[in-house]
C-alpha positions in Angstrom: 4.0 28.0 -42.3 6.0 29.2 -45.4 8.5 32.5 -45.0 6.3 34.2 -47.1 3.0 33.2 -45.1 5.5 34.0 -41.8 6.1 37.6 -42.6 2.6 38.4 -44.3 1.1 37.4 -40.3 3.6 39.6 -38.6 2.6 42.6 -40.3 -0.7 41.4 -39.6 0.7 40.9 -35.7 2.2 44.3 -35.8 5.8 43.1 -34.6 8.7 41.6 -36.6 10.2 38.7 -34.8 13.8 38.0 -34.3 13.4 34.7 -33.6 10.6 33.5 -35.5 10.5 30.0 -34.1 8.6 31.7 -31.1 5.5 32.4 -33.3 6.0 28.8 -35.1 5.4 27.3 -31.9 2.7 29.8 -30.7 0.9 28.8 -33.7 1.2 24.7 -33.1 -1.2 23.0 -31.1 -0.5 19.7 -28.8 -2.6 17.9 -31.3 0.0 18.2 -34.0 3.1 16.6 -32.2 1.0 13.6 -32.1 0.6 13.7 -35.8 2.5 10.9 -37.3 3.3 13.4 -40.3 6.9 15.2 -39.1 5.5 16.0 -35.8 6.8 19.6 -34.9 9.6 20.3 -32.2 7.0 21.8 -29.3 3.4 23.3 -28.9 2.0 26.1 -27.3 1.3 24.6 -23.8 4.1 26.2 -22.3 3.8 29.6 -24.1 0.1 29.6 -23.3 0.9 29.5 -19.6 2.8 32.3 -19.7 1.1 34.8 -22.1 -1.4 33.9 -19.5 0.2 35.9 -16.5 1.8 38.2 -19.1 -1.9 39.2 -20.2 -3.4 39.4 -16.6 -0.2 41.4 -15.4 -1.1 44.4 -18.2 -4.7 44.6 -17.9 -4.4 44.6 -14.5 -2.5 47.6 -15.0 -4.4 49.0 -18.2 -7.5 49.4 -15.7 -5.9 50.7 -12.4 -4.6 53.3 -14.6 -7.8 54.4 -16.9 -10.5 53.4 -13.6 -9.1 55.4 -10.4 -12.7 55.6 -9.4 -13.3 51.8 -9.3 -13.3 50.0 -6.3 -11.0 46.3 -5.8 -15.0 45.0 -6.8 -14.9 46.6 -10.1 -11.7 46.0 -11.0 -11.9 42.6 -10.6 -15.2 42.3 -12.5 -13.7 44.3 -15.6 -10.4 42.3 -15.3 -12.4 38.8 -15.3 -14.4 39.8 -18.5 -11.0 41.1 -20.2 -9.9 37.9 -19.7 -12.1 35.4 -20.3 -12.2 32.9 -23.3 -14.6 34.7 -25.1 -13.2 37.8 -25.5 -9.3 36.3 -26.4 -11.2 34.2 -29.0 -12.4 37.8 -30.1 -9.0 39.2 -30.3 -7.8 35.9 -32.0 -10.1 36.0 -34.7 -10.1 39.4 -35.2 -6.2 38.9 -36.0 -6.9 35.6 -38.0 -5.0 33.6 -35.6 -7.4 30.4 -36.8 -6.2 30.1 -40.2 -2.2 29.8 -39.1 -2.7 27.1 -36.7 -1.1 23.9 -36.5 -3.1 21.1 -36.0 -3.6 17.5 -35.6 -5.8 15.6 -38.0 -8.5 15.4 -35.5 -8.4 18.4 -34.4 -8.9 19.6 -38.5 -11.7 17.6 -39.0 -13.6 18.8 -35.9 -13.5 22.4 -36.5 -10.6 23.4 -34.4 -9.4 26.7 -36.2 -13.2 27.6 -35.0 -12.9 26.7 -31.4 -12.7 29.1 -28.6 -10.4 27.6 -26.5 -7.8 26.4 -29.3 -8.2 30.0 -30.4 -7.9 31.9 -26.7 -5.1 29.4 -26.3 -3.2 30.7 -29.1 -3.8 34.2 -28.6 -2.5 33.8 -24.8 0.7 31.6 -26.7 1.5 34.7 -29.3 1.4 37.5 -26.6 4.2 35.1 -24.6 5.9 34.7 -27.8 5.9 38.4 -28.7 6.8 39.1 -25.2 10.1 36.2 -25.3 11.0 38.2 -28.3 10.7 41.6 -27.9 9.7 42.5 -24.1 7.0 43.4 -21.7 6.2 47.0 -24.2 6.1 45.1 -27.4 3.9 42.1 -26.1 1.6 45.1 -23.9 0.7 47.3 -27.2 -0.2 44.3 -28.8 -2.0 43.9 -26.1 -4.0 47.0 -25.9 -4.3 47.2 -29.7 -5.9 43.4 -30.1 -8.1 42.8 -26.9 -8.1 45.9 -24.6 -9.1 48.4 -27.0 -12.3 46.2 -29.0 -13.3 45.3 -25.4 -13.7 48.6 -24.2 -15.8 49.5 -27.5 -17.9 46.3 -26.8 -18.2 46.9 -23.4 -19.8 50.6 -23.9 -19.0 51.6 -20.3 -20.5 48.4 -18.8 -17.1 47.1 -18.6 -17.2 46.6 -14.8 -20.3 44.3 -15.1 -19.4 41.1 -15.1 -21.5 39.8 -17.7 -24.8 40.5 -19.6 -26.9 38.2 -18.2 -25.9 39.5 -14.4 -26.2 43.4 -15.9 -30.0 42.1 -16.8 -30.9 40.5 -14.6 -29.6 43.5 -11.7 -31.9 45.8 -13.8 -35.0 43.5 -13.8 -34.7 43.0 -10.1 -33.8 46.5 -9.8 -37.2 47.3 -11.6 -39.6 44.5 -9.3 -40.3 43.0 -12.7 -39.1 39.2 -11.9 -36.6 36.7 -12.9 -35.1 36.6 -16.6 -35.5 32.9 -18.8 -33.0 31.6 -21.4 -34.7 28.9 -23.9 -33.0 27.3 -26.3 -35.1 28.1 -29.8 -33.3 25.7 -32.0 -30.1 24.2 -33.0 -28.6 24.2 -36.3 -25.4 23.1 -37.8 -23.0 20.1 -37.9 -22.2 18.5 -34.0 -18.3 20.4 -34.6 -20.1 23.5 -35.3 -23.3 23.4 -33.5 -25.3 27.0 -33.4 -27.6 27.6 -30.8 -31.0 30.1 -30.8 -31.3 31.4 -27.8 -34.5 33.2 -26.6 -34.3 35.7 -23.4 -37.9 35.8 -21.5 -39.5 37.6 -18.8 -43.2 37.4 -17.5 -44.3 35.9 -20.6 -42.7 38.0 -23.2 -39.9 37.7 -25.3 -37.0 40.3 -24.8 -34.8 39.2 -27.3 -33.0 36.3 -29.3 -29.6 35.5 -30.5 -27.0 33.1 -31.6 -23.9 31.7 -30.8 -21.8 28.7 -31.2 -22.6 27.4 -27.3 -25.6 28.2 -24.9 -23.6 30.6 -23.0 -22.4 32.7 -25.7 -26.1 32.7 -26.4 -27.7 33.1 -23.7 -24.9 36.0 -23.2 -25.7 37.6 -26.6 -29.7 37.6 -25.8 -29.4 39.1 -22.7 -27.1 42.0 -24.0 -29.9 42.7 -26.7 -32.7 42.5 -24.3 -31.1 44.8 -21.8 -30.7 47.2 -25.0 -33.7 46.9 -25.5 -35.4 47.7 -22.0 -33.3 50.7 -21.0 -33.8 51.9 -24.7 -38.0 51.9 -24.0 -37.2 53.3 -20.4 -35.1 56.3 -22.1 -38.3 57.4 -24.8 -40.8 56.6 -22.5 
């Protein structure tokens, strides 16, 4: 990464790093330092790790604060879908985290800018780089500005649910109407980049359908849509 490419991604970071070598190696993936091309110094491994527990330790406090009404039950349920590899790979890309990796030949050629692990991985390695740099408030409102804040406008106060498909399928039963079906419609795209249709059924009848780059993000999205969908009828009925 240039100097100039450096300092247009920390504006984009929010946070101006003293020791820029941190984000350098947030940014390099394991697959690089095999590279036979002037394999870097380190990757992110070791940052991952810790913007791991650095990430866990502030929304763990983000939500005992904002939820006093929540039980240990709910908290945990909120916390796990905070955290969870979809929703850093929503914070990296919304930051554009893909396009500074460092990466390995075969990682390139497989699509691994697009990949939700590489991507969560890196997001966890820049919030422990941020934090090395600057501290547990400069890593905590990056934080909170990146991943807390779009996943509480996601979530639309379903945050305590631990995913769609459980939120449906707790209405469905809740209504006596049966058990909820995932098909897979179709598949489209190169193996790297495979997308996946993904139809949401129940008692015959199609709820909804939606896409994603695996069956669970899928499956996930269609369920969200469909349980839009039924409480929306409920509602103007």
């Amino acid at each position: 990464m240039t100097v100039e490419e450096l300092t247009q991604f920390e504006l984009t970071l929010g946070h101006h790093f003293e020791r820029p070598e941190w984000l350098e190696q947030a940014l390099t993936h394991r697959s690089a330092r095999q590279s036979e091309i002037a394999p870097p110094p380190d990757d992110n491994d070791r940052l991952e790790f810790l913007g791991d527990r650095v990430i866990g330790l502030v929304v763990s406090e983000f939500l005992l604060r904002n939820f006093a009404e929540w039980d240990a039950g709910k908290l945990s349920k909120a916390h796990s879908r905070l955290v969870s590899g979809s929703s850093m790979r929503a914070a990296a890309e919304s930051i554009g985290i893909g396009r500074h990796l460092v990466l390995g030949r075969g990682e390139e050629l497989t699509g691994g800018r697009e990949k939700q692990s590489l991507l969560a991985d890196a997001y966890e390695a820049v919030v422990a780089a941020i934090y090395i740099d600057a501290g547990l408030s400069a890593a905590a409102a990056f934080i909170r500005r990146t991943l807390l804040e779009p996943a509480m406008t996601r979530a639309q106060g379903q945050l305590h649910v631990s995913d769609h498909k459980s939120a449906l399928q707790e209405w469905v039963q809740q209504h006596a109407l049966g058990r909820v079906e995932y098909r897979v419609w179709r598949e489209s795209g190169p193996e790297h980049k495979k997308l996946f249709e993904v139809e949401a059924w129940l008692d015959g009848k199609r709820l909804a359908s939606s896409e994603g780059y695996n069956k669970k993000e899928a499956e996930q999205s269609a369920a969200r849509k469909a349980l839009e969908g039924l409480t929306a009828k409920v509602t103007s009925d």
